[in-house]
C-alpha positions as CSV (number, residue, x, y, z in Angstrom):
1,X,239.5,-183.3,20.1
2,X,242.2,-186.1,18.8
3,X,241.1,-185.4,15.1
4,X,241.0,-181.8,15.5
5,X,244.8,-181.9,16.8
6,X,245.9,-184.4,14.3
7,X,244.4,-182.4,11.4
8,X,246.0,-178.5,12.6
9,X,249.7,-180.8,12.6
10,X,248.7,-182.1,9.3
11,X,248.4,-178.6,8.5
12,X,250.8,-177.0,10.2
13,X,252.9,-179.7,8.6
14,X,252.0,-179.1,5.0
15,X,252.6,-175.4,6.1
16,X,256.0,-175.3,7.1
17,X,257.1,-177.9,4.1
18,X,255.8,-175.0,1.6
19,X,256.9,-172.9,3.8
20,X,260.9,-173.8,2.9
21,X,260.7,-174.4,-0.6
22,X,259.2,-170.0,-0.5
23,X,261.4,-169.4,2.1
24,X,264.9,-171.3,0.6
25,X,263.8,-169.7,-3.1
26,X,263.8,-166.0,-1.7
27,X,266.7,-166.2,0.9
28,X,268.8,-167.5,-2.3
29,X,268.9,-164.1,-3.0
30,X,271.2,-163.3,-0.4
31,X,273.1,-166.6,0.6
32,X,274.1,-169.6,-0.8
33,X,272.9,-173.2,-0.8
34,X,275.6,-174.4,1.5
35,X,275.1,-171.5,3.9
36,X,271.4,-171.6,3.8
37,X,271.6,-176.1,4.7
38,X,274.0,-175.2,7.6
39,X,271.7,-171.8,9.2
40,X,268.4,-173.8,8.6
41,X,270.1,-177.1,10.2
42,X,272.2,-175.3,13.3
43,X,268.9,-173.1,13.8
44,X,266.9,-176.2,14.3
45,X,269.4,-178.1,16.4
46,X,268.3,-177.6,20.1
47,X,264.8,-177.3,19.5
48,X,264.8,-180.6,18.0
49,X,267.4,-181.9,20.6
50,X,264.8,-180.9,23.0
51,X,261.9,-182.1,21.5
52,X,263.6,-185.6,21.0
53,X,264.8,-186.0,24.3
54,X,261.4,-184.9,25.5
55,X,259.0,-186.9,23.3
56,X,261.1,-190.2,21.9
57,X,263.3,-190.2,25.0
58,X,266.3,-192.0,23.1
59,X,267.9,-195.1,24.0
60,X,271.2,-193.1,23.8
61,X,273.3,-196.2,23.8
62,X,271.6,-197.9,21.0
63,X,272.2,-194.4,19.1
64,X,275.9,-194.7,20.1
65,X,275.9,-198.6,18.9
66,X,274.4,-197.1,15.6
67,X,276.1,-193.5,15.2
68,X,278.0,-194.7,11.7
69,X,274.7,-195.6,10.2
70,X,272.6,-192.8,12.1
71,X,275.3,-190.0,10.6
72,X,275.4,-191.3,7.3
73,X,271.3,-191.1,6.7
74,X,271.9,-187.8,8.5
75,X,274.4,-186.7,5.9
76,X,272.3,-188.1,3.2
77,X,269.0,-187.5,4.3
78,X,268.9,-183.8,5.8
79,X,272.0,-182.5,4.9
80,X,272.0,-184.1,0.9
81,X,268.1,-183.3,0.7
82,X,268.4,-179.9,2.0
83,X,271.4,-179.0,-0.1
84,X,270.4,-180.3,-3.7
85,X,266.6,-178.7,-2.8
86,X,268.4,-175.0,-2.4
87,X,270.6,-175.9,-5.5
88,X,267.5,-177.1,-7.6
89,X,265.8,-173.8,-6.3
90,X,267.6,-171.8,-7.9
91,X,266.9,-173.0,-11.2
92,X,263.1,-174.1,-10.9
93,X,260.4,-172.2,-9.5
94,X,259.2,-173.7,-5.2
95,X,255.8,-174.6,-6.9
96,X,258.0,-177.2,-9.4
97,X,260.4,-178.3,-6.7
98,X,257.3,-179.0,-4.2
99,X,255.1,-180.7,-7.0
100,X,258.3,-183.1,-7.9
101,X,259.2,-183.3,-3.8
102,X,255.5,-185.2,-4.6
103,X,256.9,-188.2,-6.0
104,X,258.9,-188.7,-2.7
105,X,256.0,-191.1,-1.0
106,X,255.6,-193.1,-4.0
107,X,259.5,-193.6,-4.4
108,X,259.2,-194.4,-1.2
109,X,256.6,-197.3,-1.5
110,X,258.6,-198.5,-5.0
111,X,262.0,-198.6,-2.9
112,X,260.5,-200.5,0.0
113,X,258.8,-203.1,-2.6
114,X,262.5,-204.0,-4.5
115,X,265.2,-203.1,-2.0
116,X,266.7,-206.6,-0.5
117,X,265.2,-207.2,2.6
118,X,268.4,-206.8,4.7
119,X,268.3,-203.2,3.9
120,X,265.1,-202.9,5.5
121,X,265.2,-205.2,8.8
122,X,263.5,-208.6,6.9
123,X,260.9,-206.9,6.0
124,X,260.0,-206.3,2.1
125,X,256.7,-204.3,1.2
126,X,254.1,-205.7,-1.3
127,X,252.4,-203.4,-3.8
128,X,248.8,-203.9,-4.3
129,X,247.2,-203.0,-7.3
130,X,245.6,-200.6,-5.9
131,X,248.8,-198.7,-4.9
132,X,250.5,-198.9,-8.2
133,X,247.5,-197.2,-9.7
134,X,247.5,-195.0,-7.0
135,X,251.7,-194.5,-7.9
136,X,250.9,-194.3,-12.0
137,X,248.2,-191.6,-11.8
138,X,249.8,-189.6,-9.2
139,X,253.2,-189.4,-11.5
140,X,251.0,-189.0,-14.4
141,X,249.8,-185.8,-12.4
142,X,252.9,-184.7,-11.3
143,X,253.9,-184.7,-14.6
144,X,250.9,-182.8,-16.5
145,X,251.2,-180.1,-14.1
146,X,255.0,-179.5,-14.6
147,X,254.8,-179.4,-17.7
148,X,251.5,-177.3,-18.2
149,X,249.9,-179.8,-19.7
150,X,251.9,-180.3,-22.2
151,X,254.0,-183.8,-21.7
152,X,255.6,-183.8,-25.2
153,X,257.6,-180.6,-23.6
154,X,260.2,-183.3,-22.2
155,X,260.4,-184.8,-25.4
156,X,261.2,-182.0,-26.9
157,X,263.2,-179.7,-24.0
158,X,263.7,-182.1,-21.4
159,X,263.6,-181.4,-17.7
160,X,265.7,-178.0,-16.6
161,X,268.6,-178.4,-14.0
162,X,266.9,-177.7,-11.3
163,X,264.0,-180.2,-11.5
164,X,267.2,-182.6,-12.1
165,X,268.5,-181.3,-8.8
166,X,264.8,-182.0,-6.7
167,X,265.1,-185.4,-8.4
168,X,268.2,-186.5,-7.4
169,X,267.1,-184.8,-3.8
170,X,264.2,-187.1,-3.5
């Protein structure tokens, strides 16, 4: 039953993440990138107040100690994410925005490997070999299916705006 419920929030996960880059692409029609980060983040406020408070049960004096650090990943993360994602939508197609959003783990596991460790509590990530092959074929992927196959396009046209945008969002 444990597997079953981990792979419908897998799912369901996967679901509501293409879910916002087809939902933020048509609701540009009608409101603008700013507008559409605060709706979707003011909408989703109290249900994830609640579900915080509920599940993690905060230490909300260690938040307090941390609020400086907390609200600026908050600013960066959700707010900067969400806000270059609606810009970048509205020059690249959700299927190109979600493909690049792809990269995101492996920048991820690059970051972790080469940030100093003070930026990441003492801890520093190795990269096996079998991860950077992993990292170097799923780029290469990435890659061949933006560009249709055809990887001499970015030689030649270069990457639009709004696959700039998802870059600099991830």
């Amino acid at each position: 039953m444990a597997f079953v419920k981990a792979v419908v929030f897998l799912v369901l996960a996967t679901l509501f993440w293409a879910g916002n880059f087809v939902f933020g692409a048509a609701a540009l029609e009608t409101v603008d990138p700013i507008s559409l980060t605060w709706i979707r983040w003011l909408l989703a406020l109290i249900p994830l107040a609640i579900v915080a408070q509920l599940v993690e049960r905060p230490d909300w004096r260690a938040v307090v100690r941390h609020l400086p650090l907390l609200g600026l990943l908050g600013v960066l993360g959700i707010t900067g994410f969400s806000l270059l994602l609606y810009y970048a939508l509205q020059f690249t197609s959700p299927l190109n925005a979600s493909l690049i959003n792809a990269v995101n783990p492996a920048l991820i596991v690059v970051l972790a490997a080469v940030l100093p460790r003070v930026l990441q509590g003492g801890h520093r990530e190795r990269i096996t070999w079998r991860a950077a092959l992993g990292i170097v074929l799923g780029l290469i992927g990435v890659v061949i299916v933006i560009t249709d196959g055809d990887v001499l396009a970015l030689l030649r046209e270069g990457l639009n705006p709004g696959d700039l945008l998802m870059l600099g969002a991830i």
